[in-house]
N, C-alpha and C positions, 0 to 999 in steps of 0.2 A: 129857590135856586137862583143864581145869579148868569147874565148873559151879557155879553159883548155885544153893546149895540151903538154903532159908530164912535167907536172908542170910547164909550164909557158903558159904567159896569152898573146893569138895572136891575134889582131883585125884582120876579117875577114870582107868579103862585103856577106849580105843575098843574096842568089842566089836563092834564091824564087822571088826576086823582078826584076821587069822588065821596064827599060823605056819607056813615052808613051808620045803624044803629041799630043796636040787637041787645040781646039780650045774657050774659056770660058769668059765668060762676064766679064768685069772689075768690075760694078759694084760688083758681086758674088764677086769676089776676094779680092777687098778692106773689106767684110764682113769677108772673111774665114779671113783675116789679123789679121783684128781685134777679131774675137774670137779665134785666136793661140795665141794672147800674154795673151787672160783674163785666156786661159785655160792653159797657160806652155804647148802647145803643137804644131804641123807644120802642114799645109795647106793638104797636101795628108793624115796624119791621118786622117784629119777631114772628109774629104771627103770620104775615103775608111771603113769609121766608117756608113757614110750616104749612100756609097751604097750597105753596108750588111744588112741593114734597109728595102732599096726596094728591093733587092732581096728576103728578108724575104716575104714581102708582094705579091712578087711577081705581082705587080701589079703599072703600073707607068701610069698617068692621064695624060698628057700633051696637053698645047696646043700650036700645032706649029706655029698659027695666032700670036701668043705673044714671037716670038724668040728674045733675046734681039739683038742690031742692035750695042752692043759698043764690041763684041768679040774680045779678041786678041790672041795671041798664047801662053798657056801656055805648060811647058815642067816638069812632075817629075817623082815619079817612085811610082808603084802598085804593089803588091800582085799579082802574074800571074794569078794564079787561081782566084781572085777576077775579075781583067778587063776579062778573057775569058767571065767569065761568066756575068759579062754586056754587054760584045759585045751579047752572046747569046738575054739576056733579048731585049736590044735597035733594033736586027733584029726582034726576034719573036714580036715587039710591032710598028714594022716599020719607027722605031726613029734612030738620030745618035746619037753614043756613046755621044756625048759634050750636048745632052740635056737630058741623062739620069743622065750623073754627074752634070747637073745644076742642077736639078728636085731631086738629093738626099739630096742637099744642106737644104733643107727643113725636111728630116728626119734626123738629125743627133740628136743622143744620147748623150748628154752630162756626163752621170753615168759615161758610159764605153768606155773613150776614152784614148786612149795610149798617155802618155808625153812625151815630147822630150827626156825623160832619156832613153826611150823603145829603142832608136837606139845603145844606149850602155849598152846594157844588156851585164848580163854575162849566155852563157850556156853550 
């Protein structure tokens, strides 16, 4: 993001955002791929869009008989306060974090999602 600072314009890195690494089915992935190019937008919006969806609902169904079996490691970055608080939800619902971000995949918002231009704001 970029910021006005004594009139001139400094790209800074959001330090609200935090590295994270789990572990995500490929097939989810080659999906989020594909709706980042229809939507002009990147994989961790889309996802961090889907898990303020189930935290809304506060309520995540899952079944872990059906864990997908092609996982690999993916690696980006979250909203601090958005992953705490999925780590919260995935312990109180006795899930791991990688199958609540699979399981948001399904609630994602399309209206209200942030474009790739979101990382070069100015503010």
């Amino acid at each position: 993001m970029w910021k006005l600072v004594n009139g001139k314009m400094v790209q800074t890195t959001d330090e609200t955002r935090i590295k994270f690494r789990t572990n995500i089915s490929q097939e989810i992935l080659q999906q989020l791929e594909d709706l980042s190019e229809e939507y002009y937008t990147y994989n961790n919006y889309l996802l961090e869009n889907g898990l303020r969806n189930v935290l809304e609902q506060g309520l995540v169904t899952y079944d872990k008989n059906l864990r997908p079996k092609d996982r690999v490691q993916y690696k980006t970055t979250y909203d601090q306060e958005l992953l705490e608080s999925v780590k919260q939800l995935a312990k109180n619902h006795k899930l791991f974090i990688n199958d609540v971000i699979e399981y948001s995949v399904g609630h994602i918002n399309f209206d209200e999602l942030k474009t790739k231009d979101h990382k070069n704001r100015i503010e």
